[in-house]
C-alpha positions as CSV (number, residue, x, y, z in Angstrom):
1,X,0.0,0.0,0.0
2,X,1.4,3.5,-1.2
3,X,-0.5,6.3,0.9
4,X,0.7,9.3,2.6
5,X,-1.3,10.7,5.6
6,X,0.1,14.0,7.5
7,X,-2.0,14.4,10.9
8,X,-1.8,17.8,12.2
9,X,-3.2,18.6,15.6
10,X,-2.7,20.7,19.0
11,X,-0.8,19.7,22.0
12,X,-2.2,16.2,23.6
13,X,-5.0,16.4,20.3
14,X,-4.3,12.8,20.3
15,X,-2.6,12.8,16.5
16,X,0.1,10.7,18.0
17,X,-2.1,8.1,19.0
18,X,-4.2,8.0,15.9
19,X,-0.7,7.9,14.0
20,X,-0.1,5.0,15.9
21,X,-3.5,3.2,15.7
22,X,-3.2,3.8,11.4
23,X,0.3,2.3,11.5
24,X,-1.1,-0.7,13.8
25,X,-4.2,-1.2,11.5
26,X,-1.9,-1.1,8.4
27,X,-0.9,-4.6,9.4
28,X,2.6,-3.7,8.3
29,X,5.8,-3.7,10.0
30,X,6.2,-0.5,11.4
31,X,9.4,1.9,12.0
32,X,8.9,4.8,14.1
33,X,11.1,7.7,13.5
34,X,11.2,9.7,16.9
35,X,12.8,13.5,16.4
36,X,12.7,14.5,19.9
37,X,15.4,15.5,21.6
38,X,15.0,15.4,26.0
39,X,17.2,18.6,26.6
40,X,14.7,18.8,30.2
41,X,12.9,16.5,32.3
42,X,9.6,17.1,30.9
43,X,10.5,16.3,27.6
44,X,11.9,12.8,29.0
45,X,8.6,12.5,30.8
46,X,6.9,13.3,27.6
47,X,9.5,10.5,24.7
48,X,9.0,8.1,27.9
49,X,5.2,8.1,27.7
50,X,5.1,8.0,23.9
51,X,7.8,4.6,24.5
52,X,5.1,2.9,26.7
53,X,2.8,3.3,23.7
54,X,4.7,1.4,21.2
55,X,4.2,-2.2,20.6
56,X,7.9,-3.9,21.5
57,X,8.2,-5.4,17.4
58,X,8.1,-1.7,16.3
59,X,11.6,-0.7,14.8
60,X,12.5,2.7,16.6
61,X,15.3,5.1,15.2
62,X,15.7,8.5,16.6
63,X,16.4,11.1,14.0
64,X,16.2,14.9,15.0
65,X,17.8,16.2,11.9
66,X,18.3,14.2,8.7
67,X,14.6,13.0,8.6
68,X,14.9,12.8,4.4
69,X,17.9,10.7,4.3
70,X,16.2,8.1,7.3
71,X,12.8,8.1,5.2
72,X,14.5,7.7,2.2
73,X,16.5,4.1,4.0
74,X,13.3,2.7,5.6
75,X,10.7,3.3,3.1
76,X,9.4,0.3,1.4
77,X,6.6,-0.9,-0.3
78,X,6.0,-3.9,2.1
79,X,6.6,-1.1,5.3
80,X,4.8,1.7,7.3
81,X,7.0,4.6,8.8
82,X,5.3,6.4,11.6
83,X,7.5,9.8,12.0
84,X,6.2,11.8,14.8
85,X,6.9,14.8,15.4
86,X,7.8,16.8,11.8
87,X,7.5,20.6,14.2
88,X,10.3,18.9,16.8
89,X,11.9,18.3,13.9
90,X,11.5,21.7,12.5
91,X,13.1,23.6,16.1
92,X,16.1,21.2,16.1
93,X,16.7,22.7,12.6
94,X,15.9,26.0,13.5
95,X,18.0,26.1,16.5
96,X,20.9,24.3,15.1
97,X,24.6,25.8,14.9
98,X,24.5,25.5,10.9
99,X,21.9,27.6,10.1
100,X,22.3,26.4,5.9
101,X,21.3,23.0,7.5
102,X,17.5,24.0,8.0
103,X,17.1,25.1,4.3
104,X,19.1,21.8,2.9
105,X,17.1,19.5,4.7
106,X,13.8,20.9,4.3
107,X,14.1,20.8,1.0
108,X,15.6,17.0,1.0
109,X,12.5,16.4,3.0
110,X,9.7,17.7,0.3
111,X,12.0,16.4,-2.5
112,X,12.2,12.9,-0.7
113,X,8.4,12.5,0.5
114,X,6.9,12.4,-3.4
115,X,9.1,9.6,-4.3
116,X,8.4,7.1,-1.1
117,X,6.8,3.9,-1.4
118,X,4.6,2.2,1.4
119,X,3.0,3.3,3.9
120,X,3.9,7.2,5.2
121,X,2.2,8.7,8.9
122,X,3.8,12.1,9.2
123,X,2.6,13.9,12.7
124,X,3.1,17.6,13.3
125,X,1.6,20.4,15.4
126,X,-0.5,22.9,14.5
127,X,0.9,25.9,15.9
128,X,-1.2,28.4,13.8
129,X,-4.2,28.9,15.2
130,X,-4.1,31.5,17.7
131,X,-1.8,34.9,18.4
132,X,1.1,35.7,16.5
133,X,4.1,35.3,19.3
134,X,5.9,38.3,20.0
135,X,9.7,36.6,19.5
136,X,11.2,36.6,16.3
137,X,12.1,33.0,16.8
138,X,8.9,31.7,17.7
139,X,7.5,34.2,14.7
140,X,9.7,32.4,12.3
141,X,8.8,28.9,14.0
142,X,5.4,29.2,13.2
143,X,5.7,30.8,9.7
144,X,8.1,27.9,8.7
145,X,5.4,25.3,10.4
146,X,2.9,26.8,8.6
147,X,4.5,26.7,5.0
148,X,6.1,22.9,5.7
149,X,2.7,22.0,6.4
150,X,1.0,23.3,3.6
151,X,3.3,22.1,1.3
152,X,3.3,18.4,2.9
153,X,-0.4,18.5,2.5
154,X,0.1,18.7,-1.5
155,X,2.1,15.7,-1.2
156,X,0.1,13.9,0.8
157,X,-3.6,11.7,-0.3
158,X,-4.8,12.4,3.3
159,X,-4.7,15.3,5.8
160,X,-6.0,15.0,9.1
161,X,-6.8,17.5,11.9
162,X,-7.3,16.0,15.2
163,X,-8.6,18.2,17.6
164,X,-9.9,16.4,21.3
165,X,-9.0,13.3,20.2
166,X,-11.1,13.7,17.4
167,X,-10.2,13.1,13.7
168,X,-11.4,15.9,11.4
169,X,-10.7,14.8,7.5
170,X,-9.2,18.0,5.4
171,X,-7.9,16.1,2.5
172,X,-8.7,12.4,1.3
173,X,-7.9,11.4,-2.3
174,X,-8.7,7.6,-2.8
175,X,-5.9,5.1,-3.1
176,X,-5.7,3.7,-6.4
């Protein structure tokens, strides 16, 4: 099965649990591509909880900057690749030393999704619906957010918006 979904939802939605029920129902193996990085002890409390979730068989590599070249090594026709979450992703870019790096590997990234085979879950926050923060970083966080997910949603059959737990369809072209 060739299909590429990109769920987009809020803090605790519940897009990383419908990511994972999809890549469960898929009846494929699974590799989950984690790009967190715990720089505090939330954020371990947080990649520990989302650990508990996965079933044991489920092939995990962590990846917080070169998500293209990762996707481009797991993808397969007989395999489902779970990567959660694209707007951690996105900061480790943005706050990385080598500031080209953000702008090579977004790129990679939309260049590299188009051509996968199998089956693709890409999970992101929506950070877009509210004030416009006053920082310049956060500004240009959610301005890049915002353009990364529009243009994952052309290259994508389905879109998703979970809100409460709650999966809202924006985009579903049929599988052929």
């Amino acid at each position: 099965m060739n299909k590429k979904t990109l769920i987009l939802g809020g803090v605790r939605s519940g897009k990383s649990r419908l990511a994972e029920r999809l890549a469960t129902e898929s009846q494929l193996p699974v590799t989950y591509i984690a790009t967190a990085t715990a720089l505090d002890e939330e954020m371990h409390k947080r990649i520990a909880l989302h650990r508990v979730r996965r079933p044991d068989n489920w092939i995990v590599i962590e990846e917080p900057l070169q998500l293209a070249s990762v996707l481009y090594q797991q993808a397969t026709r007989e395999r489902c690749i779970l990567v959660d979450c694209l707007t951690l992703w996105l900061t480790n870019l943005l706050t990385a030393q080598d500031t080209s790096q953000f702008l090579y590997e977004r790129e990679a990234l939309l260049s590299t999704i188009p051509t996968l085979t199998g089956r693709i879950i890409l999970v992101s926050n929506e950070t877009n619906m509210g004030i416009t923060p006053m920082g310049e970083l956060s500004r240009r966080y959610c301005d890049e957010a915002g353009r990364l997910h529009q243009d994952l949603a052309q290259c994508c059959e389905q879109v998703i918006l979970t809100v409460a737990g709650l999966p809202h369809i924006l985009k579903e072209h049929p599988h052929e």
